[in-house]
N, C-alpha and C positions, 0 to 999 in steps of 0.2 A: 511495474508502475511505481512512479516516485509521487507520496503522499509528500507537501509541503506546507509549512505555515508559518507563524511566529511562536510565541512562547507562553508556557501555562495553561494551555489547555487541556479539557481531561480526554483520554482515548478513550471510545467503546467501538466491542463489534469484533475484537482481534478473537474472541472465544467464539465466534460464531462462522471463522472459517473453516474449510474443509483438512481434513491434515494430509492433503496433499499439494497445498499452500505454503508453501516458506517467506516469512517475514524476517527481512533484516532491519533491527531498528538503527538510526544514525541521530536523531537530531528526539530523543523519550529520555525520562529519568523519572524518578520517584520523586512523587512530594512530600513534606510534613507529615501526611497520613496515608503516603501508603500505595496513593493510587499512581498507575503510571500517566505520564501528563509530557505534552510536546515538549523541547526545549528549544524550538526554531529551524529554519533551513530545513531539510531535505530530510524528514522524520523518519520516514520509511521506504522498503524496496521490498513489493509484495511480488512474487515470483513462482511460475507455474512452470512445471518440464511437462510437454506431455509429446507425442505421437508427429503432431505437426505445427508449426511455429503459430498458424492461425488458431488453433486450437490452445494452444496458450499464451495468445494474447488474448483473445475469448474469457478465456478460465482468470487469466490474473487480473484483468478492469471487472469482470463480476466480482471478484474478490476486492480488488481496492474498494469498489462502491458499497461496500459491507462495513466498512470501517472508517468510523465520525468521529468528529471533531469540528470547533469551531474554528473556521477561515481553511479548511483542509480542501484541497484541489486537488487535481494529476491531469497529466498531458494523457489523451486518447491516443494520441496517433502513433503511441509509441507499438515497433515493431511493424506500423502500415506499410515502410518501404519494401522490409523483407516480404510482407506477404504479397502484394501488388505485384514482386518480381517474379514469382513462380509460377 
């Protein structure tokens, strides 16, 4: 799941994932003191391996929805075609 936004915002909720969650940040940096904070565009890519593809698209939108920010969204439907088809 791709977390999206604009810029300056602070992140929470990344310490409250499971660690078998991998986050790739793309669009975070550090501010003035410290905390990490969006820098815009395509923030993150919160990602689950598990057993079956439903099963972690499952696993990684519970995990996206763990992690705020203000003006932060993501697409649901991502991975719905794969699973539909099986």
């Amino acid at each position: 799941m791709l977390l999206l936004t604009t810029t300056s915002y602070v992140l929470a909720g990344l310490d409250s994932l499971s660690t078998d969650i991998t986050v790739f940040h793309a669009g975070t940096s550090n501010d003035s003191s410290g905390q990490l904070v969006t820098s815009g565009g395509r923030v993150l890519a919160v990602v689950s391996v598990s057993e079956s593809l439903q099963k972690s698209a499952t696993h990684a939108l519970n995990a996206a929805d763990k992690v705020k920010f203000d003006g932060a969204f993501y697409r649901k439907d991502v991975a719905a075609a794969g699973v539909k088809a099986k």
